[in-house]
C-alpha positions in Angstrom: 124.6 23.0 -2.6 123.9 25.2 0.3 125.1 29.4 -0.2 127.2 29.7 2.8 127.8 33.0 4.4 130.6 33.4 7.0 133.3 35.7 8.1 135.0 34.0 4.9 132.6 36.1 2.2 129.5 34.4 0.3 130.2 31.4 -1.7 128.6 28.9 -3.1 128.5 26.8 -6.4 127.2 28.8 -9.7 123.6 27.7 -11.1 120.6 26.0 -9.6 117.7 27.8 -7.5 118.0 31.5 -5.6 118.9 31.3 -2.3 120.4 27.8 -2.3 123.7 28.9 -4.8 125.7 31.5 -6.1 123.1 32.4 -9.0 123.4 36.1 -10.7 120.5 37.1 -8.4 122.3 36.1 -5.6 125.4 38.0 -6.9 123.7 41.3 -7.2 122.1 40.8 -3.7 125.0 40.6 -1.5 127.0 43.0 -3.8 124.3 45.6 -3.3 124.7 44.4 0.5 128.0 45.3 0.9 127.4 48.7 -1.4 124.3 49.8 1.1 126.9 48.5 3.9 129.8 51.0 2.9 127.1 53.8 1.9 125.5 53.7 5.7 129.0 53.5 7.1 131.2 56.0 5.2 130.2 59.8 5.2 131.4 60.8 1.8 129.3 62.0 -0.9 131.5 59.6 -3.6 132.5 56.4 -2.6 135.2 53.8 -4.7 136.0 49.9 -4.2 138.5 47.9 -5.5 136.9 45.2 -7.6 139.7 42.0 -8.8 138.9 38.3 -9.6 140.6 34.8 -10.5 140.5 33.3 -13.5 137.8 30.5 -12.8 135.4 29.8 -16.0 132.3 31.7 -13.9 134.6 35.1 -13.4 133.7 36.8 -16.0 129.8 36.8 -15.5 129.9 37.2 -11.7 132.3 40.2 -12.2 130.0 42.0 -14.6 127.3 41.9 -12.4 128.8 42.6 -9.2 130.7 45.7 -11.1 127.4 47.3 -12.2 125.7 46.2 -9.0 128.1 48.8 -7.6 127.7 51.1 -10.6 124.2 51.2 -9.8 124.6 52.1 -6.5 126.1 55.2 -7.5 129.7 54.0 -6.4 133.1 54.2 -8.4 134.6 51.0 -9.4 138.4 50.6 -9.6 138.5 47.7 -11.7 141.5 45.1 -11.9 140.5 42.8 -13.8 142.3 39.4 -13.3 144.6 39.4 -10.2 145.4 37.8 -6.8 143.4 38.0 -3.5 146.9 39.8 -1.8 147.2 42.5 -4.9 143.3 43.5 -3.9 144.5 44.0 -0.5 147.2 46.2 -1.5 145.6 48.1 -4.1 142.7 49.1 -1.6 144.6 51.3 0.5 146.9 52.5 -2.3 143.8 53.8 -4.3 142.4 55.5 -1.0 139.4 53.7 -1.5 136.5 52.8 0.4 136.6 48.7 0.4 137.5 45.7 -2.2 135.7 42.8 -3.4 137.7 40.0 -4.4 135.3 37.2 -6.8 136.9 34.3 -5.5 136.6 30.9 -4.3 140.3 30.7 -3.1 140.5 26.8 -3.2 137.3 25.3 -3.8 136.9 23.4 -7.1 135.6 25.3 -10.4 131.9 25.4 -10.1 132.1 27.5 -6.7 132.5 31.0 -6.7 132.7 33.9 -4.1 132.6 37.2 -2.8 135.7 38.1 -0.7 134.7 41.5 1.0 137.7 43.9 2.1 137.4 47.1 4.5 139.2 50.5 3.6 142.8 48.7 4.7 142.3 46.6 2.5 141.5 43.8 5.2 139.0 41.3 5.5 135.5 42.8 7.3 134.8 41.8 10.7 132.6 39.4 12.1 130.3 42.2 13.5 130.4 43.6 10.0 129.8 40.8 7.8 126.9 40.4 10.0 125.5 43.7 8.9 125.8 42.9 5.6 124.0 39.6 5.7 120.9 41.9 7.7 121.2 43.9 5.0 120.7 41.2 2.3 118.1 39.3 4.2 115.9 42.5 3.9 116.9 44.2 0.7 117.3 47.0 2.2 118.5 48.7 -1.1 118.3 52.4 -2.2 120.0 52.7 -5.8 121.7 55.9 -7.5 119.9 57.9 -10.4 120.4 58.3 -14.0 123.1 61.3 -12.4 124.5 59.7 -9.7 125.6 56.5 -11.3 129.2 55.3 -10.5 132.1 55.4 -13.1 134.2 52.3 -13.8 138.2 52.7 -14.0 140.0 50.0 -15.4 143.9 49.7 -13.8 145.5 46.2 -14.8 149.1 47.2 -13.9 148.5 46.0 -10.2 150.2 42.8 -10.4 153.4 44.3 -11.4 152.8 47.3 -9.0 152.7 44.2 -6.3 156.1 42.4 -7.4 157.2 45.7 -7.2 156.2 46.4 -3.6 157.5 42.4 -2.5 161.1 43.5 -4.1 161.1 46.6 -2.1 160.6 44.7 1.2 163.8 45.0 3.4 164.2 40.9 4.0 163.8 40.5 0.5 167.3 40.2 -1.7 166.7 39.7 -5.1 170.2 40.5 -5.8 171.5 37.3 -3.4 169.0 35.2 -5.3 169.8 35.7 -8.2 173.8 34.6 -7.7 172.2 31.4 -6.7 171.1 30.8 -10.3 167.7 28.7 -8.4 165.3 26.9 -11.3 161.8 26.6 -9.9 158.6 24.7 -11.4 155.5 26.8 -11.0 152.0 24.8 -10.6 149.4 28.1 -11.3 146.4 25.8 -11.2 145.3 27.6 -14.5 144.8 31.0 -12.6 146.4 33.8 -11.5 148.9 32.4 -10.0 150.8 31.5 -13.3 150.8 35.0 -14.1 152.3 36.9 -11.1 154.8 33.7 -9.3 156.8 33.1 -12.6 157.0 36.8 -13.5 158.5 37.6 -9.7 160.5 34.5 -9.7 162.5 35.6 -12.8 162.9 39.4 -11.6 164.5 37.7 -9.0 167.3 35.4 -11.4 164.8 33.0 -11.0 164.7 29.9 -14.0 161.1 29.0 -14.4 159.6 25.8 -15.4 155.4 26.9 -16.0 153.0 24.0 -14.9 149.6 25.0 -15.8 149.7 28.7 -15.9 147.1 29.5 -18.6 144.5 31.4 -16.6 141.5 29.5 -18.4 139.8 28.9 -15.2 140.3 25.0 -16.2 141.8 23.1 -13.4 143.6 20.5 -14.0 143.5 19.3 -10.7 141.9 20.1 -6.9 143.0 23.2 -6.6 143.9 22.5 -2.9 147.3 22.3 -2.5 147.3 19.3 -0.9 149.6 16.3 -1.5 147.3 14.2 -3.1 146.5 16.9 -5.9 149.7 17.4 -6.8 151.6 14.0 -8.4 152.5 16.1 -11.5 154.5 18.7 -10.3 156.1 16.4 -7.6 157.2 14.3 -10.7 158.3 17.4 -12.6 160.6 18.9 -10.0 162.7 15.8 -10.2 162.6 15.5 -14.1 163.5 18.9 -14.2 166.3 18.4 -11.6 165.0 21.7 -10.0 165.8 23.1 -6.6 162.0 23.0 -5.9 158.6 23.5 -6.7 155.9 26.3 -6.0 152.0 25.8 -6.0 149.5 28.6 -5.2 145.4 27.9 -5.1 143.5 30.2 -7.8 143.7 33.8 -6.2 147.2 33.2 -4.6 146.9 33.6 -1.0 148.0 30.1 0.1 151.5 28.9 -0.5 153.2 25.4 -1.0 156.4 24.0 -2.1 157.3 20.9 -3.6 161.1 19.5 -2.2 163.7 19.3 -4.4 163.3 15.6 -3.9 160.0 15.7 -5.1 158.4 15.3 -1.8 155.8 17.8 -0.5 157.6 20.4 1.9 154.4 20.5 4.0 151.9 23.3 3.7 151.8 23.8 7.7 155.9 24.4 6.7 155.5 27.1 4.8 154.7 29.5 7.6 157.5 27.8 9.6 160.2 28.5 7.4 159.4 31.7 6.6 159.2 32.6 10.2 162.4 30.7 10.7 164.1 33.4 8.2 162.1 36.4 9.3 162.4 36.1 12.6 166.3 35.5 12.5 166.3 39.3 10.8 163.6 40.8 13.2 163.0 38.4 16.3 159.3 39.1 18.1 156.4 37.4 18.5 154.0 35.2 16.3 150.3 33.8 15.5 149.1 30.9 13.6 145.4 29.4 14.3 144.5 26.7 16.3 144.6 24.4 13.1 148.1 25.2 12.9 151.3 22.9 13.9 153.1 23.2 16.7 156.0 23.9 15.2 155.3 27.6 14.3 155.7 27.6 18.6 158.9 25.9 18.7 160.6 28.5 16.2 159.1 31.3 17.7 160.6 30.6 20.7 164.1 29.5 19.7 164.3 33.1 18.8 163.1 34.2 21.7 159.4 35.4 21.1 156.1 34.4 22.0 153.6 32.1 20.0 150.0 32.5 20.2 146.9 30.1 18.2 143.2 32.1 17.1 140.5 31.3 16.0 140.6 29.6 12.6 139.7 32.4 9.9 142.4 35.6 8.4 140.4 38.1 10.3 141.1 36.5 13.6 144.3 35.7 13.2 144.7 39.4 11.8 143.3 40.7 14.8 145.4 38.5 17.5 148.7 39.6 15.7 147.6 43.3 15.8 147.2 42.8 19.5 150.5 40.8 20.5 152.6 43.3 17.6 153.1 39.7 15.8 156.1 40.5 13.6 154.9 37.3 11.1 152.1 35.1 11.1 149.4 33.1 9.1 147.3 29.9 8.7 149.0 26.4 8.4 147.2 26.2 4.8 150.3 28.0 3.5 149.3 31.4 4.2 151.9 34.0 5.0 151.1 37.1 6.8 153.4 39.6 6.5 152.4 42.8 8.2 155.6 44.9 6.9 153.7 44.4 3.6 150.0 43.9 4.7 148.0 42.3 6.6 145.9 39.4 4.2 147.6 36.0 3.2 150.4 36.7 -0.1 152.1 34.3 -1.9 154.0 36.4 -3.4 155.6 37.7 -0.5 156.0 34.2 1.3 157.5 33.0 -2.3 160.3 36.1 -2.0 160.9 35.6 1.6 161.3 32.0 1.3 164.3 32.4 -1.8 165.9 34.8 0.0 166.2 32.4 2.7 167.3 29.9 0.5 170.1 32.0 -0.6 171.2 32.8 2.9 171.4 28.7 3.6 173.8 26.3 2.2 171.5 23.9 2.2 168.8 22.2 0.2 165.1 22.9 0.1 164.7 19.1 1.7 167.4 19.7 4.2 165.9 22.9 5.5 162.8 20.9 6.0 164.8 18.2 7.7 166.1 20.9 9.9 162.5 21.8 11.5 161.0 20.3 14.6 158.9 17.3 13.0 155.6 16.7 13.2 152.6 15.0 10.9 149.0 16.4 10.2 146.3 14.4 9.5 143.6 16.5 7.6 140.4 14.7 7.4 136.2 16.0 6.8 133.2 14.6 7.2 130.2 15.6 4.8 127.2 17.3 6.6 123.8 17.3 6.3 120.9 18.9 7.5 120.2 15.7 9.7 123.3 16.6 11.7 123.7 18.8 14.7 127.1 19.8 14.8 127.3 22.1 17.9 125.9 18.7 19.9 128.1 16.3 18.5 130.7 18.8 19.4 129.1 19.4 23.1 129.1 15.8 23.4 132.7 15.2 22.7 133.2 18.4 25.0 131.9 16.6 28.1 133.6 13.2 26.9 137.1 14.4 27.1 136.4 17.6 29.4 139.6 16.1 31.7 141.8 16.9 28.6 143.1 20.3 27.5 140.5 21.6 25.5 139.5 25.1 23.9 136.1 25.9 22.5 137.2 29.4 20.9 136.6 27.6 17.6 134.8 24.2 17.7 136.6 22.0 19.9 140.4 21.8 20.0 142.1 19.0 22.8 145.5 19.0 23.2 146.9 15.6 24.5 150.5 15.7 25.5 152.5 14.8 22.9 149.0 15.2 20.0 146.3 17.4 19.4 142.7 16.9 17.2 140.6 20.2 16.4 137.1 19.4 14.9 135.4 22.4 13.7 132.7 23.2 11.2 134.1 25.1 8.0 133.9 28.3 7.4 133.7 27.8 3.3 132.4 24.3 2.9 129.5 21.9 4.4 131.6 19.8 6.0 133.1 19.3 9.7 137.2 19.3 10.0 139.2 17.1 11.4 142.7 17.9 12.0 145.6 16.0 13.8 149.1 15.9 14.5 150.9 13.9 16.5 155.2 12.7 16.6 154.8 10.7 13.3 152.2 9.9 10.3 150.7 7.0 11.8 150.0 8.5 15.0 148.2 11.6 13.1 146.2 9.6 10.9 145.4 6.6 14.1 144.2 9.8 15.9 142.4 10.9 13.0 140.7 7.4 12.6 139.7 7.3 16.5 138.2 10.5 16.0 136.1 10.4 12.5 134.7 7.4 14.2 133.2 8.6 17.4 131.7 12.2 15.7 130.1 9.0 12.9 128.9 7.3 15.9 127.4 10.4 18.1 126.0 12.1 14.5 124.6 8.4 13.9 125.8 8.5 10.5 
């Protein structure tokens, strides 16, 4: 499996050869990147980062080194041991510190692990600056600390509470309202993080809480993609449990879905949408979603009268296009909520508190408010790459096909039909190509889908 480096950190699966996976040498390589990245960068004769990981079986060792690769460096270590990608983000700028590293694979199956690399607000690095980092690897460009200038390691596991804390605190959140509601929740943790912090907010907040795999072992018991077709259990549960509906988070908790108290999937592009739908009622203005997002994000934001805007696919650029239009919410249509009152990353924790208070506020069920929304249907679909295939012609070539369509090349190729869109794009985090649809109904999105995974096949020749 190929290391892939992108704006999204460095990941890749753990054993095998140097170079080609995450292997401990290629831990301590791009940790002592990043470490020769902050010391070039920041004038101070002391620098600290924010170190926190999930709880997938590999943790452990990859923390260790990247810790002491740090240590080594002659930079202080603020260590939180297992935690969330969000409570990173917040701790960065609480601690005054230089940067974070967050070890991390977010939703990619057990063997893969990563390095999630956070500037001093606690926000994910530029493009421009991951770039410096990868120069940096690629020539080892390393000058460590000695014997008396080695960093110190501080260990602070209270920054998961400190975070519930901070999400209570928020002015849109009412944990008093939710809790006359008397709500029971089932909580999928995937066996991470996840089953730590959600359950212990959800019952600050009055919540009842049904745990579905919420020993942080690092075992999945599923794809920890909160997709549909990963998550038959908890579907099943919600309805055994007769619950008002169901919460799933990925292993470091930045992406957010909910199970209907039906048992149906509320949609992860919904997510975003609902939570906007509530937010925006309190504090109308404008929002951002990337171009792999539904339409639906547009529809709300302007039934409350603000402006919708689509970036680049990637946090950091949808960060960066809602600093520029003052987006008062936004996110990703994989369930991440952006919340900039709290911080700017993806937080489940603050989309989970958002979303109960605006279940308190309605007199309606989880599956009516989803009735409630504009409809429309994704189809998600990938294509495995290999070195044979040239992705940026297959792309040019479906460019010049449709170039009498609507069509944006800020990230792959997006064309927006009238009433459906497709965007085809190389991931950021895998080896694969996306293909993403929606469309009025199911069968449009997945015929659209179909028409499309066949003509890339034919143009790659595969």
């Amino acid at each position: 499996m190929t290391l892939i480096k992108s704006i999204s950190g460095i990941r890749g699966t753990i054993g095998g050869k140097v170079g080609d996976n995450l292997t401990p040498v290629d831990a301590v390589k791009f940790a002592s990147a990043y470490g020769t990245f902050l010391k070039q960068n920041i004038a101070k004769d002391k620098l600290k980062v924010v170190i926190g990981r999930d709880a997938r079986i590999s943790g452990p060792m990859i923390h260790n080194l990247v810790v002491n690769t740090l240590i080594g460096l002659g930079i202080d270590v603020i260590d939180l041991g297992l935690s969330t990608t969000p409570t990173v983000e917040i701790a960065v700028p609480m601690e005054k510190a230089d940067g974070g590293i967050i070890l991390t694979a977010s939703h990619n199956p057990k063997q893969w692990n990563a390095l999630k690399l956070l500037n001093a607000k606690g926000e994910f690095l530029s493009g421009a600056d991951g770039a410096k980092i990868l120069e940096i690897a690629e020539a080892e460009a390393f000058d460590f600390a000695d014997v008396d200038s080695l960093g110190e390691v501080t260990e602070n596991h209270a920054y998961m509470d400190i975070h519930i804390d901070e999400v209570l605190e928020l002015p849109l959140v009412d944990a008093d309202l939710v809790k006359t509601k008397k709500f029971k929740v089932v909580v999928d943790g995937i066996n991470s993080s996840g089953g730590i912090i959600i359950p212990n907010l959800l019952e600050q907040m009055g919540v009842e809480v049904v745990k579905l795999y919420c020993e942080p072992n690092g075992h999945f018991p599923h794809n920890p993609e909160p997709l549909k077709e990963h998550l038959g259990d908890i579907c099943k549960l919600v309805v055994e449990e007769k619950a008002d509906f169901g919460i799933v988070v990925d292993p470091d908790v930045d992406r957010l879905a909910f199970i209907s108290n039906d048992g149906e999937m509320f949609g992860e592009e919904y997510t975003l949408v609902a939570v906007a739908d509530y937010v925006l009622s309190k504090t109308p203005g404008n929002t951002v979603s990337n171009m792999s997002s539904s339409r639906a994000l547009r529809d709300i934001t302007e039934k409350h009268g603000g402006s919708y805007q689509a970036s680049a696919v990637g946090e950091v650029n949808v960060v960066e296009l809602m600093k520029k239009t003052n987006a008062i919410i936004g996110g990703e249509g994989n369930g991440g909520i952006i919340y900039p009152s709290s911080h700017y990353g993806r937080d489940s924790i603050v989309g989970a508190a958002l979303f109960l208070t605006y279940l308190a506020n309605q007199d309606k069920t989880v599956a009516e408010i989803r009735a409630s929304f504009p409809q429309y249907y994704m189809s998600k679909n990938k294509i495995e790459l290999t070195p044979q295939i040239d992705v940026d012609n297959v792309l040019a070539t479906l460019t010049e096909k449709y170039k009498s369509e609507n069509i944006s090349n800020i990230d792959g190729v997006k064309i927006d039909f009238p009433t459906e869109w497709v965007h085809l794009r190389k991931s950021n985090t895998e080896p694969i190509i996306r293909i993403y649809t929606e469309a009025p109904t199911q069968n449009e999105a997945d015929v659209l889908a179909e028409r499309f995974v066949k003509e890339l096949k034919e143009i790659a020749g595969i």
